[in-house]
KEVONU-506507 format. One record per residue (C-alpha): x, y, z; residue in three letters; chain. Coordinates in Angstrom, 3 decimals, m for minus. Example, Ala and Ser with C-alpha at 12.3 -4.5 7.8 and 13.67 -1.06 7.14 Angstrom:
BEGIN
(node (12.300,m4.500,7.800),'Ala','A')
(node (13.670,m1.060,7.140),'Ser','A')
//
This chain:
BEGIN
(node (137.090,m210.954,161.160),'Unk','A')
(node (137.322,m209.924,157.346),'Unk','A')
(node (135.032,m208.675,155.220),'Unk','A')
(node (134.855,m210.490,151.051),'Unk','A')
(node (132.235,m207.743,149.791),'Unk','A')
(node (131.900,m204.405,149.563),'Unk','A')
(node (128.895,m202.358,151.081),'Unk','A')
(node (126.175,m201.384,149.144),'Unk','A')
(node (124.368,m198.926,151.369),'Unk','A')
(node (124.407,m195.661,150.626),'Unk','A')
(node (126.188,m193.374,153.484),'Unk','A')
(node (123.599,m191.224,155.034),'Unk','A')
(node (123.640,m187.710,155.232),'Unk','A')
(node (123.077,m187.253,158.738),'Unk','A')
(node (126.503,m185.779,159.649),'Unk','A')
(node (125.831,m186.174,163.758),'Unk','A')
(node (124.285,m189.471,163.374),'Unk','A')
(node (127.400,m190.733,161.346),'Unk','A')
(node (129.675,m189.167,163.818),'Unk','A')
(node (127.711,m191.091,166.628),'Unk','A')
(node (127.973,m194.443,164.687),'Unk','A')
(node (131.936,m193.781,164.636),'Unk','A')
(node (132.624,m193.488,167.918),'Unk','A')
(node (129.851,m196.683,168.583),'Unk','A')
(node (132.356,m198.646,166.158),'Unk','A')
(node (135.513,m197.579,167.875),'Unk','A')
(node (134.057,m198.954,171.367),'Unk','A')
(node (132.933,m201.952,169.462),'Unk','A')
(node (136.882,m202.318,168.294),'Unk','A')
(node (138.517,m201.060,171.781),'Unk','A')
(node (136.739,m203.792,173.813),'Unk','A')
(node (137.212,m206.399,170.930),'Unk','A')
(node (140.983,m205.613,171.265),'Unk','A')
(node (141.030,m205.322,174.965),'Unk','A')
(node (139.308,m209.258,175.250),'Unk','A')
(node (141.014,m211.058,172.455),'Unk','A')
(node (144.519,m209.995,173.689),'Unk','A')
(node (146.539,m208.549,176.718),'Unk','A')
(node (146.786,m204.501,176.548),'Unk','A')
(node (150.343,m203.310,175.363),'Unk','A')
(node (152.228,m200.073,177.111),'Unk','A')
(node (150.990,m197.905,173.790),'Unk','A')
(node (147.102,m199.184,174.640),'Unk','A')
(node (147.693,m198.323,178.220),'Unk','A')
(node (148.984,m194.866,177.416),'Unk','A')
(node (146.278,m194.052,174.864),'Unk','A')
(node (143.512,m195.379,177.606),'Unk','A')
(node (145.349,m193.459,179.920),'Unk','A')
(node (144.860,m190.196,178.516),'Unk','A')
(node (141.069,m190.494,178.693),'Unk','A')
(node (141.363,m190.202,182.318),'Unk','A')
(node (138.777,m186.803,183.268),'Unk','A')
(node (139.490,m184.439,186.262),'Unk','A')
(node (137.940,m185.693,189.532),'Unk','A')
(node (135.214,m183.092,189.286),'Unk','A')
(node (133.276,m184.988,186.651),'Unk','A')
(node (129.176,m185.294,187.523),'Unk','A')
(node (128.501,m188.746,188.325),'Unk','A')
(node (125.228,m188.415,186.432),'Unk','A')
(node (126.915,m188.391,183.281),'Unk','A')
(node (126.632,m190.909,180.482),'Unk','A')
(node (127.353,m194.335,181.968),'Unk','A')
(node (129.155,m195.354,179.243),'Unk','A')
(node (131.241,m192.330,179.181),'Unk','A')
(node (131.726,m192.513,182.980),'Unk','A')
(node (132.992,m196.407,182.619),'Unk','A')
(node (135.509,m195.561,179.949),'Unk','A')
(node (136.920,m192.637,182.236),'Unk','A')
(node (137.047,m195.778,185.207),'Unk','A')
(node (139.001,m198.215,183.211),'Unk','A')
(node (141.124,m195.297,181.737),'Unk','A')
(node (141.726,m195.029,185.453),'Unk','A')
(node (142.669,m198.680,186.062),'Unk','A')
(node (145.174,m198.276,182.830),'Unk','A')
(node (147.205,m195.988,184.136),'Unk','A')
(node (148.068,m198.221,187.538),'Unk','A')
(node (148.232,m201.321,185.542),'Unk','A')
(node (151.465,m202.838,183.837),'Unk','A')
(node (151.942,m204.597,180.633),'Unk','A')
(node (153.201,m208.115,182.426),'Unk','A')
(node (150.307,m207.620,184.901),'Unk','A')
(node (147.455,m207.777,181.992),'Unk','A')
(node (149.072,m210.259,180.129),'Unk','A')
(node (148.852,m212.373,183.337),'Unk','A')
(node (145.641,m211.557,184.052),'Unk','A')
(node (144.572,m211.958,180.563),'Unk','A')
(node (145.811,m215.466,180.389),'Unk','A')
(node (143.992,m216.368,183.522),'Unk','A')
(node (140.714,m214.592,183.108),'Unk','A')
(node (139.972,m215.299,179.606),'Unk','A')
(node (142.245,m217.890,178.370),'Unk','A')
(node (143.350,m220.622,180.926),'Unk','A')
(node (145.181,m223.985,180.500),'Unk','A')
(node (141.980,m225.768,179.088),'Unk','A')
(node (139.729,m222.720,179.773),'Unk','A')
(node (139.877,m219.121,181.545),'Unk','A')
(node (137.638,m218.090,184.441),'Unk','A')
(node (135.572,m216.416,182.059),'Unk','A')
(node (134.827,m218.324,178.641),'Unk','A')
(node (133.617,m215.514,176.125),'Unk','A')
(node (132.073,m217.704,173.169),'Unk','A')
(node (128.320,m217.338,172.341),'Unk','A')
(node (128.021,m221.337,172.063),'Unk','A')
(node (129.085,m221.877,175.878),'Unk','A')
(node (126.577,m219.020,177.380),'Unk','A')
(node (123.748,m220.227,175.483),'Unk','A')
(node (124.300,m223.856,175.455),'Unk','A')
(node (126.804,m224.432,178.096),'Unk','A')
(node (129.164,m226.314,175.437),'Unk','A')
(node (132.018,m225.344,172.960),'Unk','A')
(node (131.194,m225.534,169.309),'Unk','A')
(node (127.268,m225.679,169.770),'Unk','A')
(node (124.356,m224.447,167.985),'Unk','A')
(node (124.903,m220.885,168.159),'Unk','A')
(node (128.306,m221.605,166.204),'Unk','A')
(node (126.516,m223.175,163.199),'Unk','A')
(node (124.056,m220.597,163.181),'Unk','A')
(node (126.307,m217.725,163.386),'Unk','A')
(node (128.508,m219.080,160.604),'Unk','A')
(node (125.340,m219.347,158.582),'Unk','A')
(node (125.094,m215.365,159.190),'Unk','A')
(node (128.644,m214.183,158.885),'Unk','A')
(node (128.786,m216.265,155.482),'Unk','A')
(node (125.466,m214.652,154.194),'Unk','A')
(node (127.295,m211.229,155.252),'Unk','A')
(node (130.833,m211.796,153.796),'Unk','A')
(node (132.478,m212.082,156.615),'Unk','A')
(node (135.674,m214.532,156.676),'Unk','A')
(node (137.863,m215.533,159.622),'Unk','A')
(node (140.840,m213.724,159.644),'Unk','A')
(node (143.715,m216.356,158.487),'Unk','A')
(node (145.428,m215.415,162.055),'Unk','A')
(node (142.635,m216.084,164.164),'Unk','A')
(node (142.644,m219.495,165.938),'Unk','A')
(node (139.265,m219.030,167.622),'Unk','A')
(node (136.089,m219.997,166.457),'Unk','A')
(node (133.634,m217.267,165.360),'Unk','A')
(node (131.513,m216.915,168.286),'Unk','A')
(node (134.412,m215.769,170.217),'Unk','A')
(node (132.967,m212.360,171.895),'Unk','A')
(node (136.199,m209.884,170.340),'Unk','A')
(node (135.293,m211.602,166.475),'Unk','A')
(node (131.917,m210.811,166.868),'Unk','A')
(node (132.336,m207.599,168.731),'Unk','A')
(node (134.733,m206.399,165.479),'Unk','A')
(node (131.542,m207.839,163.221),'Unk','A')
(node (129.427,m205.165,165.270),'Unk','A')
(node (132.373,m202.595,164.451),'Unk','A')
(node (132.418,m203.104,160.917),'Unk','A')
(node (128.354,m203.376,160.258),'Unk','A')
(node (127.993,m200.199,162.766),'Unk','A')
(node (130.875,m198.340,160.546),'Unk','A')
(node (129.274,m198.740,157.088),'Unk','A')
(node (125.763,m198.020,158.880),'Unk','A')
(node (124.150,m201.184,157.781),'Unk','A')
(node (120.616,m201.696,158.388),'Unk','A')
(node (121.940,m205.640,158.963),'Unk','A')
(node (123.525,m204.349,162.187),'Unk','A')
(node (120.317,m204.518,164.601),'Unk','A')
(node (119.344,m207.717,163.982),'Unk','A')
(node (122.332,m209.416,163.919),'Unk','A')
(node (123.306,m208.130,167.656),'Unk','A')
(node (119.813,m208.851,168.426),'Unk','A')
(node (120.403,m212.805,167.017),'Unk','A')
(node (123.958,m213.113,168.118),'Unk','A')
(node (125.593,m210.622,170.916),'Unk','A')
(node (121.862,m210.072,172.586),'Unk','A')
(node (120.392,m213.386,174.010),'Unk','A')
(node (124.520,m213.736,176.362),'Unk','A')
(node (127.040,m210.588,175.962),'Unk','A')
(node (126.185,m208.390,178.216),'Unk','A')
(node (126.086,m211.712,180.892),'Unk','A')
(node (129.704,m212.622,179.804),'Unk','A')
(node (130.772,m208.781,180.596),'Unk','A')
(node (128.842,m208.840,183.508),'Unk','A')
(node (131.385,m212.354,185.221),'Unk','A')
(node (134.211,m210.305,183.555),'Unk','A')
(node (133.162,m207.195,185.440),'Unk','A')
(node (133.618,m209.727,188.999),'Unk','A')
(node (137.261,m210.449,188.278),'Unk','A')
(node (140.204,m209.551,190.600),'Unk','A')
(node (141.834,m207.781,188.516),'Unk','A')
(node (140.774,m204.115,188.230),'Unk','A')
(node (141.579,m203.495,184.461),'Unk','A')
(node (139.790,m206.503,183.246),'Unk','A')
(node (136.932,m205.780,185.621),'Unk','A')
(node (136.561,m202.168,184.620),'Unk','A')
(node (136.728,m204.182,181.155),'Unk','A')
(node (133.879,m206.023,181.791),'Unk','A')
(node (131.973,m202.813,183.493),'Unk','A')
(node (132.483,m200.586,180.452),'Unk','A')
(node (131.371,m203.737,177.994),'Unk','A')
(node (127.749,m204.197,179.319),'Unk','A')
(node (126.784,m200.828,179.635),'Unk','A')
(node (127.823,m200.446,176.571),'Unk','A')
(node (125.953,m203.439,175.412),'Unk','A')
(node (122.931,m202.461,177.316),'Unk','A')
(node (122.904,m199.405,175.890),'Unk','A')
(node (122.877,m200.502,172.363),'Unk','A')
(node (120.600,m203.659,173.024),'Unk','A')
(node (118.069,m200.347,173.962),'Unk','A')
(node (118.813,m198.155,171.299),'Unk','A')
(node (119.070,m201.435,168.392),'Unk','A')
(node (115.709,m203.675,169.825),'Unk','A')
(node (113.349,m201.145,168.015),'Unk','A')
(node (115.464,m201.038,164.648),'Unk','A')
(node (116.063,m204.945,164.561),'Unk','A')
(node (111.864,m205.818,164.877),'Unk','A')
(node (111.505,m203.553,161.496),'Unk','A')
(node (114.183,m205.055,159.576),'Unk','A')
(node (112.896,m207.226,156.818),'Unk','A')
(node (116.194,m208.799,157.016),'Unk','A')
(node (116.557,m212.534,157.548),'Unk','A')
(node (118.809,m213.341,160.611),'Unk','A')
(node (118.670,m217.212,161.456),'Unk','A')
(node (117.867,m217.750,165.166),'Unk','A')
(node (120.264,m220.478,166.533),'Unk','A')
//
């Protein structure tokens, strides 16, 4: 996704709080990479490197201790392995195993209601499809980089748009990606809906006092 305007909101002083909503945005763009195409040898390597020493508590944040799993899977997996598995999980002939658009969780069809809706949003937003996209908006990596970009700039649009759009099926399309045979793209899937769980808690409170307008599909 693109972006035609330029933020207006004024960056917040909060230097913690901004650091927290950069490295929110960077998950938002790692798993919007790693489900809209397969992971290259320099992805693998960079994942890789986030592997922790076996000692690690297994208390520790979830979502830390799922990103240390599927930096885990990374470095056993191969390029021509993911792009396989890719292909077959997530794209298919006519469709993949798992189909991550918001119109076919919610209404069990391609190109549905959620689609027009959404649209509606990213066009009251700014947001464009990217001229080398071939997949419709609802696609879970377009609006995952949406998430990214709204997170980044710290808009107060950014609650109630996951709330409207990524809420009501995301973390159900990570959770069938999390049951895939392949390890990377399941550790994929396990690192996407704690993620998402964890900012459908921390972003349900913010969204219910936005006097923002978010159209409901």
């Amino acid at each position: 996704m693109t972006r035609d305007i330029e933020s207006s909101v004024p960056a917040r002083e909060d230097e913690a709080a901004m650091e927290q909503d950069a490295l929110r945005a960077d998950l938002y763009r790692l798993l919007a990479r790693l489900i809209r195409e397969p992971a290259d040898a320099p992805l693998l390597a960079w994942l890789a490197d986030h592997q922790s020493d076996d000692g690690i508590a297994t208390h520790q944040d979830p979502v830390v201790s799922a990103l240390i799993a599927l930096a885990r899977a990374a470095a056993a997996a191969s390029p021509e392995e993911l792009e396989r598995a890719h292909f077959r999980h997530l794209v298919g002939v006519i469709q993949g195993e798992v189909t991550p658009y918001a119109s076919w969780y919610r209404h069990g069809e391609l190109m549905e209601q959620a689609l027009v809706a959404l649209r509606a949003d990213l066009r009251r937003l700014g947001f464009t499809r990217s001229d080398n996209s071939h997949d419709p908006e609802d696609h879970l990596a377009a609006m995952l980089e949406v998430m990214a970009m709204l997170v980044e700039e710290q808009s107060p649009e950014a609650g109630g748009f996951f709330m409207s759009h990524l809420a009501p099926w995301a973390e159900r399309c990570l959770d069938d990606l999390a049951r895939v045979d392949t390890l990377f793209y399941a550790r994929t899937g396990e690192l996407g809906k704690t993620f998402i769980a964890e900012e459908h808690s921390q972003l349900a409170a913010e969204a219910e006092r936005s006097p923002v307008r978010i159209i409901e599909p």
